[in-house]
C-alpha atoms as one frame of an Amber mdcrd trajectory, in Angstrom:
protein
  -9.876  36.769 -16.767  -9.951  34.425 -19.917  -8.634  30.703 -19.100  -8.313
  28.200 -21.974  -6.616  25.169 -21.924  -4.766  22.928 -24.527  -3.428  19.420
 -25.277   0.174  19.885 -27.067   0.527  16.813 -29.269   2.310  16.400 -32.506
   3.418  20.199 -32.030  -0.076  21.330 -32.066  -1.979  23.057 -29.829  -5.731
  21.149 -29.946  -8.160  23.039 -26.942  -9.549  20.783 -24.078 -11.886  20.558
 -21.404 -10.323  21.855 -17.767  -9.102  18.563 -16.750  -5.645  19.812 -15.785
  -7.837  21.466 -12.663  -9.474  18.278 -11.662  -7.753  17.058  -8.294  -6.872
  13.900  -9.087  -5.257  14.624 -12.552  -3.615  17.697 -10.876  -2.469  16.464
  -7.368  -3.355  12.711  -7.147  -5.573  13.999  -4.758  -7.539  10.592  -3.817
  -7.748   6.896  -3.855  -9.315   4.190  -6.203 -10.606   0.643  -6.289 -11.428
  -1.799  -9.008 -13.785  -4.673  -8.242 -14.650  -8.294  -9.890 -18.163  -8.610
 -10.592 -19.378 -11.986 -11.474 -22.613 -13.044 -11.553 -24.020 -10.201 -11.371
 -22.716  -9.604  -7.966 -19.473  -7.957  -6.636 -17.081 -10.028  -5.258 -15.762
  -9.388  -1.822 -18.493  -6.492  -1.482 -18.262  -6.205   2.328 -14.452  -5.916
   1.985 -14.973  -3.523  -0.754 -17.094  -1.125   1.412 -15.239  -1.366   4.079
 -11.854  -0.272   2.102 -13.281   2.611   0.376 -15.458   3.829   3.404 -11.694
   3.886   5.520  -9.864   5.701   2.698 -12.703   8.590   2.413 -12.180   8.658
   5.514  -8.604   9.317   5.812  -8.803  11.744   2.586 -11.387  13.682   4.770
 -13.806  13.202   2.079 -17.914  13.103   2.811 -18.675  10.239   1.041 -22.445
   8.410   1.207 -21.058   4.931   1.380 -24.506   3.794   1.296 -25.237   5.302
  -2.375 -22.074   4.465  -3.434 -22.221   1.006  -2.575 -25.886   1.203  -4.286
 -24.406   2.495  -7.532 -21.439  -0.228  -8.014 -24.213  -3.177  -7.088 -26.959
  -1.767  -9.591 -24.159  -1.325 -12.322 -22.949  -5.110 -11.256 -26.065  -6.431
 -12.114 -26.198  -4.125 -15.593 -22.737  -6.087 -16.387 -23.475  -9.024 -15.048
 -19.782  -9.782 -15.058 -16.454  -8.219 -15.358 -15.142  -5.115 -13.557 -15.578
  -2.286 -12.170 -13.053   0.657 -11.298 -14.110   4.082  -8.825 -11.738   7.173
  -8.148 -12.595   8.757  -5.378 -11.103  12.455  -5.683 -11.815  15.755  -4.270
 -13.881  18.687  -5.932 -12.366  21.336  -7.578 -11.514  24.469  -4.886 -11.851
  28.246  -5.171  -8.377  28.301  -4.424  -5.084  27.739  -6.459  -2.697  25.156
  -5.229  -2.861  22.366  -3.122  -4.724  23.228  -0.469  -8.189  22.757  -0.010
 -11.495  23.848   2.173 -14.013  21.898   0.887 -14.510  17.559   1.593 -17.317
  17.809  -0.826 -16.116  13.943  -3.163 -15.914  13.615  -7.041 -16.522  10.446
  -7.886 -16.000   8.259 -11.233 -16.989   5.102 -12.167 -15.830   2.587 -14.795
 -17.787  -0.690 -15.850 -16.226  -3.183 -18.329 -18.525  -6.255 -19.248 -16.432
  -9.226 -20.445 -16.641 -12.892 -19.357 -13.468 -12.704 -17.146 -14.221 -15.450
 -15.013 -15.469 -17.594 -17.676 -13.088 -20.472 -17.773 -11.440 -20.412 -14.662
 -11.881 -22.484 -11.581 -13.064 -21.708  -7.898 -12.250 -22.078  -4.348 -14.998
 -20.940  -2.529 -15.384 -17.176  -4.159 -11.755 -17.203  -5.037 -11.094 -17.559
  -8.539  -7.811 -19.846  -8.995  -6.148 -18.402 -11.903  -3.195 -20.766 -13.571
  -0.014 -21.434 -12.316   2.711 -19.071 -13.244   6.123 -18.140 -12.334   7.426
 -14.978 -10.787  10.816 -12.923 -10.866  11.865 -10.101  -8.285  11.630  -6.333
  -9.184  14.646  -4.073  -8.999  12.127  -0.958  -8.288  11.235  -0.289  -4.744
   8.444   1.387  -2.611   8.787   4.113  -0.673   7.460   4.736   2.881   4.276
   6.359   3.627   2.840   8.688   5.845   0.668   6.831   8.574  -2.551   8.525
   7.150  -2.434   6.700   4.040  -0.794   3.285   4.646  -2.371   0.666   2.844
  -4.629   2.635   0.395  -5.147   2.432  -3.077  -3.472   5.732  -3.824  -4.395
   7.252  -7.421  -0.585   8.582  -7.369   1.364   5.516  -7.827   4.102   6.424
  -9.898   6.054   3.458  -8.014   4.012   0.327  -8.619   3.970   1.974 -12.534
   7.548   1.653 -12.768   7.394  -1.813 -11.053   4.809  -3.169 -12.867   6.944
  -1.331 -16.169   9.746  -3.505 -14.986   7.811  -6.610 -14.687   6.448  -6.311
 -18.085   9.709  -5.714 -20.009  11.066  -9.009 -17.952   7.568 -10.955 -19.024
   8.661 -10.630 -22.908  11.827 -12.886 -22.386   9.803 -15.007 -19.924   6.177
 -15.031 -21.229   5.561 -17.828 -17.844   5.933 -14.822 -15.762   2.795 -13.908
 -14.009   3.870 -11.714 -10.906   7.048 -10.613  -9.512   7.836  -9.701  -5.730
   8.642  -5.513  -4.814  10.593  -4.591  -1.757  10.673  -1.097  -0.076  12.618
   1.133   0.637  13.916  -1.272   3.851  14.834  -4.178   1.563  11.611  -5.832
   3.364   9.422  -7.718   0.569   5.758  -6.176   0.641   3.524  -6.751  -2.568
   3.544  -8.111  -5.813   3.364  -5.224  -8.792  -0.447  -5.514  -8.524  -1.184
  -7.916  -5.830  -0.845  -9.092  -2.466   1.738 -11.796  -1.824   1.565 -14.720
   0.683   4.194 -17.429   1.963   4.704 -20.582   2.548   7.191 -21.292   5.449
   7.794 -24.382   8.468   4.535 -25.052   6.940   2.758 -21.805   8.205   1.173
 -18.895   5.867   2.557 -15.311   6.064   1.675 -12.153   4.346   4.082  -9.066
   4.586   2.879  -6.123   6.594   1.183  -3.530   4.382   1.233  -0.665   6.972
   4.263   1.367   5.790   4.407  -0.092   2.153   1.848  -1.457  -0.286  -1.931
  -2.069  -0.576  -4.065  -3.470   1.983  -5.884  -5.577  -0.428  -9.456  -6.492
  -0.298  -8.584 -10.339  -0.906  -5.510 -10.025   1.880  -8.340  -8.671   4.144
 -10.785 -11.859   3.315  -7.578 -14.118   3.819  -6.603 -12.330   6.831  -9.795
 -12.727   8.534  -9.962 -16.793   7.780  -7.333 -16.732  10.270  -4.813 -19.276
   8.030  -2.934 -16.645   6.968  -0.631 -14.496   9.748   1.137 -11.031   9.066
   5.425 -11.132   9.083   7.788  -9.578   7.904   9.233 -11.220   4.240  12.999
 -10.687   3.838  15.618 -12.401   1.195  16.600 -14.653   3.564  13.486 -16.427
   3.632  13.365 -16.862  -0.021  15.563 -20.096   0.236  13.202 -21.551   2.645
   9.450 -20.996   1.393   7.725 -23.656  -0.152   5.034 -22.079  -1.548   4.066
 -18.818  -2.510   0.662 -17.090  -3.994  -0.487 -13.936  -5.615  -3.850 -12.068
  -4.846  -5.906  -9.519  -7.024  -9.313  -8.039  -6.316 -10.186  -9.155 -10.047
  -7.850 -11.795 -10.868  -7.861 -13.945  -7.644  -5.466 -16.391  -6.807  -2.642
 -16.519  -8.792   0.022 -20.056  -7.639   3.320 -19.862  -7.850   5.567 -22.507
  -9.469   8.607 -21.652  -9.718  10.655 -17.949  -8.550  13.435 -16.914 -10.059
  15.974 -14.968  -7.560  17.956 -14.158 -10.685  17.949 -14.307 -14.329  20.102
 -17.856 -13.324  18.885 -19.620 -10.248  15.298 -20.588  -9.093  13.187 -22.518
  -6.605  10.279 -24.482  -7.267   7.369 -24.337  -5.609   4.339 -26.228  -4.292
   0.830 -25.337  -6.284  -1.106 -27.678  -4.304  -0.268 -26.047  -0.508  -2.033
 -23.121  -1.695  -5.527 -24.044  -1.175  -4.729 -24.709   2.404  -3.717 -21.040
   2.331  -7.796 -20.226   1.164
């Protein structure tokens, strides 16, 4: 039995390596994470291991979370700072399909030197990025199965379309820097690439991440301060918040300013409450 395979682009047929049989191109068959390095060291490292370690472990997937941890420091250091991205995926079975015998991990790793952190300002080892507005996303998140709420899933076709959404709604408002995505429920849950946190009766909230959306490594970190508490964030506590925040495993802190509920009305927002939040 002869296999080949092909790219089809501009009508022709141009032969390829057997990608279409790797797991995670085939199946989204595993999880990712990207990671700030700065300094030479990763940020949030403990949270880090502690988020990949959990998602090998509900992929079933024999990682060495030791010499993976290991690799990401030593290639920290190489960089000194910028980012780093791993997909965790499964290896390629003896058997056609889905299915799968084998926990045996495949295991990529991207590094990307660039001085991301240069000009921007701290909070303790949260970089504060600048203020920005946000908008709210017409595209929604589905529910997940219990094994794999909160993971960084590699197929996540939904946050694509939302963060697709966001984009095209940046270029008539370049101040955008976020925008809030619901599920399936209505509920609010995540940003299109971050955690999201509240500001209400002068308390901090996050919206549960169980069901919907990414346990974040920064939500974790805030999370275990103990400032910040875990509720559920509807539209009809929109009118009330006064002060809302974005978090990234790379970018930080993002403030809110201002958040438009449509393309005509908006509430502002207090900047300053947000490093009570940290």
């Amino acid at each position: 039995m002869t296999t080949q395979f092909y790219i089809l682009k501009d009508r022709n047929l141009i032969g390829t390596n057997n990608l279409m049989d790797n797991r995670a191109f085939a199946y989204g068959d595993g999880f990712f994470s990207t990671l700030g390095v700065k300094n030479g060291k990763i940020l949030w490292q403990n949270q880090h291991q502690a988020r990949i370690h959990f998602s090998a472990k509900q992929f079933l997937l024999d990682i060495d979370i030791t010499v993976v941890m290991a690799s990401l420091q030593l290639l920290a250091k190489k960089i000194t700072e910028g980012t780093l991205k791993i997909i965790i995926t499964r290896e390629n079975q003896n058997i056609s399909g889905y299915g799968f015998y084998t926990n045996h991990p495949l295991i990529f790793i991207k590094s990307i030197a660039s001085n991301i952190y240069q000009h921007l300002d701290f909070i303790g080892d949260f970089p504060i990025q600048k203020d920005g507005q946000a908008c709210i996303c017409n595209q929604s998140l589905g529910i997940r199965a219990s094994r794999f709420g909160g993971i960084k899933l590699i197929s996540s076709h939904e946050q694509v379309f939302a963060r697709h959404e966001f984009l095209i709604k940046q270029q008539s408002n370049p101040k955008l820097s976020e925008a809030l995505v619901k599920n399936i429920h209505n509920d609010i849950v995540s940003g299109t690439s971050s955690n999201v946190y509240y500001q209400l009766d002068n308390r901090w909230y996050t919206p549960f991440v169980r069901a919907s959306g990414v346990n974040g490594v920064v939500r974790q970190r805030l999370l275990a301060n103990g400032k910040i508490s875990k509720r559920i964030f509807s539209d009809g506590d929109l009118s009330n918040i006064t002060a809302l925040f974005f978090s990234n495993a790379v970018k930080g802190i993002t403030p809110i300013n201002k958040l438009w509920i449509n393309a005509n009305d908006a509430i502002f927002l207090d900047t300053l409450a947000v490093k009570n939040a940290l």
